[in-house]
C-alpha positions in Angstrom: -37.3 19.3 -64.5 -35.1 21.4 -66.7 -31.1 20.9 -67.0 -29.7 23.8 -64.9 -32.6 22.6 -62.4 -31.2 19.3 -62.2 -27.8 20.1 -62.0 -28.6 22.3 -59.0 -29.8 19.4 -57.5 -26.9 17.3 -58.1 -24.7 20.1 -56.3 -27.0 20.3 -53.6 -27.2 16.9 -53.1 -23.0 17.0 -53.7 -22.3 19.6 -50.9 -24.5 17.5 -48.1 -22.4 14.5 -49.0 -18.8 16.3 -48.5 -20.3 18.7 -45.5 -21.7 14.9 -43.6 -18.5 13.5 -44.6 -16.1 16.1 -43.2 -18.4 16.4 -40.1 -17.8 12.3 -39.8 -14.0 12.6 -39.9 -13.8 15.4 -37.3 -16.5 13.4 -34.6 -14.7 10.5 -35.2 -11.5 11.8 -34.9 -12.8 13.3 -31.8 -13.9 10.3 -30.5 -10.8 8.5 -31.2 -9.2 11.2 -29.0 -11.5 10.8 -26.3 -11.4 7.4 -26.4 -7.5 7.1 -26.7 -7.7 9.4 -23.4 -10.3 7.6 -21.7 -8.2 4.7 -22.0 -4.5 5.8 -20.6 -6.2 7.5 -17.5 -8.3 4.3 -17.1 -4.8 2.5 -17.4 -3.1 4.6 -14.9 -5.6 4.6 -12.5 -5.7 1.0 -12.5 -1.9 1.0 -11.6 -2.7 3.5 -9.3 -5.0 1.0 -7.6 -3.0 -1.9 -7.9 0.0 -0.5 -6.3 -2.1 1.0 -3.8 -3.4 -2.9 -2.6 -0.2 -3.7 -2.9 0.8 -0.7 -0.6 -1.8 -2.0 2.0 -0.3 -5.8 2.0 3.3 -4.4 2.5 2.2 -2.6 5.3 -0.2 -5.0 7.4 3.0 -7.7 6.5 5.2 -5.3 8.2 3.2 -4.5 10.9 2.8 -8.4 11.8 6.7 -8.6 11.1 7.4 -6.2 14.1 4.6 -7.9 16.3 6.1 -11.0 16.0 9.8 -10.2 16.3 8.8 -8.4 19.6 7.0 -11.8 20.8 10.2 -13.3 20.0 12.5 -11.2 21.6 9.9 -11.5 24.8 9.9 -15.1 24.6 13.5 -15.4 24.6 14.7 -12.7 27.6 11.5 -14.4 29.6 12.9 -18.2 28.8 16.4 -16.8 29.5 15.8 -15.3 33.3 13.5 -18.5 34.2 16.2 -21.1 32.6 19.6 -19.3 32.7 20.0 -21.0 29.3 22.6 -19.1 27.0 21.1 -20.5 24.1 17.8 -17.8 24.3 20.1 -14.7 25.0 21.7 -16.3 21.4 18.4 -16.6 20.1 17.6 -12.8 21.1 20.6 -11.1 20.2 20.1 -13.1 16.6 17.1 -11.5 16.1 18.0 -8.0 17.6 21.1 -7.7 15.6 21.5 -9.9 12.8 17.8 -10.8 11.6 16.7 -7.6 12.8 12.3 -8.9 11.9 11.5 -5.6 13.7 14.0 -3.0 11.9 13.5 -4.3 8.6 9.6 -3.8 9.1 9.9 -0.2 10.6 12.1 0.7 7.9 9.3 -0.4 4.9 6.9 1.6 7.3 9.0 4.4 6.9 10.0 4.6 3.2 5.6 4.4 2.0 4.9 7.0 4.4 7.9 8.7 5.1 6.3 12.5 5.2 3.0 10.8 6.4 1.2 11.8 10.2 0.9 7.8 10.4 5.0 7.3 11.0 4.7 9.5 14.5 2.6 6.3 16.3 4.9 3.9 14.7 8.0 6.2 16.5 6.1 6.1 19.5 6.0 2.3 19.2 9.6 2.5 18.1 10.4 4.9 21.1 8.4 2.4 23.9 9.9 -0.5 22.2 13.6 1.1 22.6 13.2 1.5 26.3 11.8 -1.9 26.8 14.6 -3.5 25.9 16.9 -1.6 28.1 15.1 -3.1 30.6 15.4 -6.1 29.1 18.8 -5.4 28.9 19.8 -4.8 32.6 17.7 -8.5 33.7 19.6 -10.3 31.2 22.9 -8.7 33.0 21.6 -9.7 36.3 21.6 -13.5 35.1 24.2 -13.5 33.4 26.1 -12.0 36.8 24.3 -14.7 38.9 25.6 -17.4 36.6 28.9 -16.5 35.8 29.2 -15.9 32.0 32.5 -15.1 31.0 32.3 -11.3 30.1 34.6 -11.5 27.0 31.6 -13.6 25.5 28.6 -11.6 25.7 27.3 -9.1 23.7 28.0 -5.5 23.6 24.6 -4.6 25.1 25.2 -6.8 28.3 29.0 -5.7 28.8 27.2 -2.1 28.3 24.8 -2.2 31.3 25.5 -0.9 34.5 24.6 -2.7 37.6 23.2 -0.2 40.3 25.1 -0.8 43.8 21.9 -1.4 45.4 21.0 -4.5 43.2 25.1 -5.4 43.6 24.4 -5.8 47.2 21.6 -8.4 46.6 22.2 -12.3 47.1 22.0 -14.2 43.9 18.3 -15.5 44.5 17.6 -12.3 44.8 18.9 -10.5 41.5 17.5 -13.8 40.1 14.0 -12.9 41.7 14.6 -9.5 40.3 15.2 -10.4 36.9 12.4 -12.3 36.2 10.1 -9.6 38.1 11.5 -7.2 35.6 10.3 -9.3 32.3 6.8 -10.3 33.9 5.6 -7.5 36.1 2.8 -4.8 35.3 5.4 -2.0 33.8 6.7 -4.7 31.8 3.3 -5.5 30.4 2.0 -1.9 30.2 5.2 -1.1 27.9 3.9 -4.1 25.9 0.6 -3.3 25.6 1.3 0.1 24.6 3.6 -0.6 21.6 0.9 -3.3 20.2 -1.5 -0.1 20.9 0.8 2.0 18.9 1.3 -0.2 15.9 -2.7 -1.1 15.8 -3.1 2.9 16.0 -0.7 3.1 13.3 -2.0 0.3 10.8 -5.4 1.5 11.2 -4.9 4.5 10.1 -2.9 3.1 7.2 -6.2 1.0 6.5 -8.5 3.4 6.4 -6.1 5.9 4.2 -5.8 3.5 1.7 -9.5 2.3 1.7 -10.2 5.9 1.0 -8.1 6.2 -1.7 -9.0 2.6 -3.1 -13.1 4.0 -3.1 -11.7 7.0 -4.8 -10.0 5.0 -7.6 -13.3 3.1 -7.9 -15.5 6.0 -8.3 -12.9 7.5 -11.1 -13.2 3.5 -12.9 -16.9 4.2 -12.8 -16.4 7.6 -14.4 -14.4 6.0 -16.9 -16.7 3.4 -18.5 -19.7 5.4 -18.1 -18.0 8.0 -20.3 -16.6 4.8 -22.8 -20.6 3.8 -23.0 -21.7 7.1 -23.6 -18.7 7.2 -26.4 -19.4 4.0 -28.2 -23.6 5.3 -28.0 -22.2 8.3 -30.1 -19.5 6.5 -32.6 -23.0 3.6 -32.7 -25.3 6.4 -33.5 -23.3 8.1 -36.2 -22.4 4.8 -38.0 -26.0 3.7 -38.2 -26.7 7.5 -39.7 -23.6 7.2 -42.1 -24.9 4.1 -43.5 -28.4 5.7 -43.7 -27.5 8.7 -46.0 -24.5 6.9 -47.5 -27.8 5.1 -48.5 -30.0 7.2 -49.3 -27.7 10.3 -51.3 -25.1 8.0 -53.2 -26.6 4.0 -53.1 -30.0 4.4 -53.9 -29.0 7.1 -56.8 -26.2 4.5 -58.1 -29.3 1.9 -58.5 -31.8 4.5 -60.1 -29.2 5.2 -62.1 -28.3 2.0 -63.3 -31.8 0.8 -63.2 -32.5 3.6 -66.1 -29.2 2.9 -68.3 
């Protein structure tokens, strides 16, 4: 092989190495993009997800928060009526206006879904749950009239309710017989039933929003480490090739070369 012959060669050889070495900066630049990429959305989805579960737990807490601070303002108005004991009307008013279980529960449901279609069953529960306890309301007055409480003690909401002049005109036994039909008969339960109703209506919907959107962020995790597999196939593939013609066009020339001088 002549001079000139050789040194084309060598240039030949020369321009593959820099052309495969540019073309392994760019893909691997490129990859580290991707990757970088890959790996913030799969971050943010993750949070996405997470506060999404945690979404899910505030609201079936909530929801048992209102259930149970309804029981317990059904409790005490029924214990009241049956017993005359002032310490339940305490115990309700407590709840109703200090501890207020049931507001503080409605008000979480409001401020996750506050432009959401689920909030218009919870107001219906609201709404139901409102008029109930007028009712509850007016046989807690009745007692409290058959017993004698001293007006300037009770609670705003008592002092507030207006006794009709037919129920004014009944004997004692009688409004008492009155005010415990009122807290135990079949409207009484129907109101009941219907907020529960509501606020399972409600949370269901809740549940299966967020399930949807929990499947959603599940299929987009799947996307994401198929597409980090495929990535790492590629960044494997061209390391093994590197090393191949970093082999073949500069180590094995080194040795020949040294092997001859």
């Amino acid at each position: 092989m002549s001079n000139i012959e050789s040194d084309n060669a060598k240039k030949v050889k020369g321009i593959r190495i820099k052309r495969f070495n540019s073309m392994s900066i760019i893909i691997a630049a490129v990859l580290s993009v991707f990757f970088i990429f890959v790996s913030i959305k799969g971050i943010l989805d993750f949070k996405s997800l997470e506060a999404n579960t945690e979404q899910l737990i505030a609201c079936e807490n909530a929801a048992k928060d209102i259930r149970s601070a309804s029981d317990l303002l059904t409790n005490d108005v029924r214990l009241f009526v049956m017993t005359s004991d002032r310490k339940y009307m305490d115990s309700y008013f407590e709840e109703a206006n200090i501890t207020r279980s049931r507001e503080k529960a409605i008000e979480k449901f409001e401020s996750m879904f506050s432009d959401n279609i689920f909030i218009a069953d919870l107001n219906k529960a609201v709404s139901e749950s409102e008029k109930l306890m007028q009712t509850e309301y007016y046989s807690m007055r009745l007692i409290c009239d058959v017993v004698g409480f001293d007006k300037t003690t009770l609670d705003a909401e008592i002092i507030n309710v207006s006794i009709s002049k037919e129920d004014n005109s009944l004997s004692n036994d009688e409004k008492l017989a009155k005010a415990q039909n009122l807290v135990s008969n079949r409207n009484y339960e129907e109101s009941k039933n219907t907020i529960i109703y509501n606020l399972d209506v409600c949370l269901d919907s809740i549940v299966s929003f967020t399930e949807n959107r929990q499947n959603y962020y599940i299929m987009v995790f799947k996307d994401v480490f198929i597409k980090l597999e495929i990535g790492l196939f590629i960044l494997i593939v061209i390391l093994l090739t590197s090393s191949f013609i970093v082999r073949k066009l500069i180590v094995k020339p080194l040795l020949t070369y040294n092997e001859k001088h």
